[in-house]
C-alpha positions in Angstrom: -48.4 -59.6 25.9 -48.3 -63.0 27.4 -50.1 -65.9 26.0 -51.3 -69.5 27.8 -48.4 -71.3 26.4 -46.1 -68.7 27.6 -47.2 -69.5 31.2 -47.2 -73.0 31.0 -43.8 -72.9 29.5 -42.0 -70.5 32.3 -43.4 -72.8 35.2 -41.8 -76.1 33.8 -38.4 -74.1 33.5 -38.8 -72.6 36.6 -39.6 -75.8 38.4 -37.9 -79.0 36.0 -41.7 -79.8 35.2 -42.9 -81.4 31.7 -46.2 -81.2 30.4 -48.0 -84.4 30.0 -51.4 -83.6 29.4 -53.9 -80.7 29.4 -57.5 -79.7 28.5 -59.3 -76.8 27.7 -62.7 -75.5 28.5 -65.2 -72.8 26.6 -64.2 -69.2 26.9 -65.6 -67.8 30.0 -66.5 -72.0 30.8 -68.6 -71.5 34.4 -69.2 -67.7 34.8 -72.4 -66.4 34.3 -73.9 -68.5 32.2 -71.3 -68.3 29.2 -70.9 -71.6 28.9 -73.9 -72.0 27.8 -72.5 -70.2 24.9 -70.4 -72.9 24.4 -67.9 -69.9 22.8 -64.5 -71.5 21.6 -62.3 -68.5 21.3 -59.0 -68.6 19.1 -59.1 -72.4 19.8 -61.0 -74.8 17.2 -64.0 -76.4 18.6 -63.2 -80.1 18.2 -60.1 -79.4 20.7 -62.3 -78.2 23.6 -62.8 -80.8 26.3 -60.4 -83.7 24.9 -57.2 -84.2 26.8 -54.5 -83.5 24.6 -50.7 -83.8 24.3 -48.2 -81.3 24.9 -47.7 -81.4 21.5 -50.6 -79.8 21.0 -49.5 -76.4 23.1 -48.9 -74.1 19.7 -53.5 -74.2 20.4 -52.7 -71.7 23.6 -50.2 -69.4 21.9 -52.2 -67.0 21.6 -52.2 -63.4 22.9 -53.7 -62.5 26.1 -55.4 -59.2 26.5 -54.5 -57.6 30.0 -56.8 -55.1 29.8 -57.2 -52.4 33.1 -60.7 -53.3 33.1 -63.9 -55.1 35.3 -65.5 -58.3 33.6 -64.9 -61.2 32.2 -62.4 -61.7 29.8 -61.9 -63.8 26.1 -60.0 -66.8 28.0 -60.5 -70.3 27.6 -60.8 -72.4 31.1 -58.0 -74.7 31.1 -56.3 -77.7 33.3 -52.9 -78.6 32.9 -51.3 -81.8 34.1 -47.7 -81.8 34.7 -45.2 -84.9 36.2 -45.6 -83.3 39.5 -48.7 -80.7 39.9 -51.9 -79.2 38.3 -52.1 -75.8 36.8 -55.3 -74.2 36.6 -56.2 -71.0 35.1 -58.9 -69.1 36.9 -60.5 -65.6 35.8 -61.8 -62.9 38.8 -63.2 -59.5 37.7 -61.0 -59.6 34.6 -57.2 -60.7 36.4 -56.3 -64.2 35.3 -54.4 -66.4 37.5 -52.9 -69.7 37.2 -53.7 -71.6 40.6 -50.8 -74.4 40.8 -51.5 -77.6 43.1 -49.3 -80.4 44.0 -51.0 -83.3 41.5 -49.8 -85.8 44.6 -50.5 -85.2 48.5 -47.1 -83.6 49.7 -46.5 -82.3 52.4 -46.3 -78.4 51.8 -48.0 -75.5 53.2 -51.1 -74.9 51.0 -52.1 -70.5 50.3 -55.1 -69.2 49.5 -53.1 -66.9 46.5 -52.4 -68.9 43.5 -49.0 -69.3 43.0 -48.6 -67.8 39.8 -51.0 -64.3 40.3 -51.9 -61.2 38.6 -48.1 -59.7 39.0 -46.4 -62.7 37.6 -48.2 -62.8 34.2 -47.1 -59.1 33.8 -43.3 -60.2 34.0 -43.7 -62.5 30.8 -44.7 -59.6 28.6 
């Protein structure tokens, strides 16, 4: 299975990106109500909502469950700033993706399917 760090680490090879900072949310942060919750997952508590280091990636490496299923699923929200874009992971009806945006205007022809998508995480298993 594929885990956050994973992800993070095959789009800086892919694209000469380095990770300079990142921050993660509450499992299920925003959708219906969980974040209320305030659940923290497989990550500690005190490292939700700081911005941390990418020396602090080994928090995400953690197994992902890609399950064939509807519903929300145990992920933490996350926001990762590279020299050159953002990466955001997003969660639909149980398919993460990992929406990735220029982090300066550029011009480049923006698409309404993240860039890494559902078949992509499948490759890193």
């Amino acid at each position: 299975m594929p885990n956050l760090k994973r992800i993070i680490e095959v789009h800086c090879e892919k694209t000469g990106e380095t990770v300079e900072a990142f921050v993660i949310g509450f499992v299920g942060e925003g959708y219906g109500g969980c974040w209320k919750k305030q659940q923290h997952g497989a990550v500690p508590k005190d490292k939700i909502g700081v911005v941390l280091s990418k020396d602090d990636l080994q928090l995400l490496d953690h197994e992902l469950v890609l399950e064939e299923t509807w519903g929300a699923k145990e992920l933490n929200a996350l926001c990762v700033w590279t020299n050159k874009s953002v990466l955001i992971l997003s969660e639909y009806d149980g398919r993460p993706q990992v929406f990735v945006i220029p982090r300066n205007p550029i011009a480049f022809y923006p698409s309404m399917a993240p860039t890494y998508g559902n078949d992509d995480l499948s490759e890193l298993d």
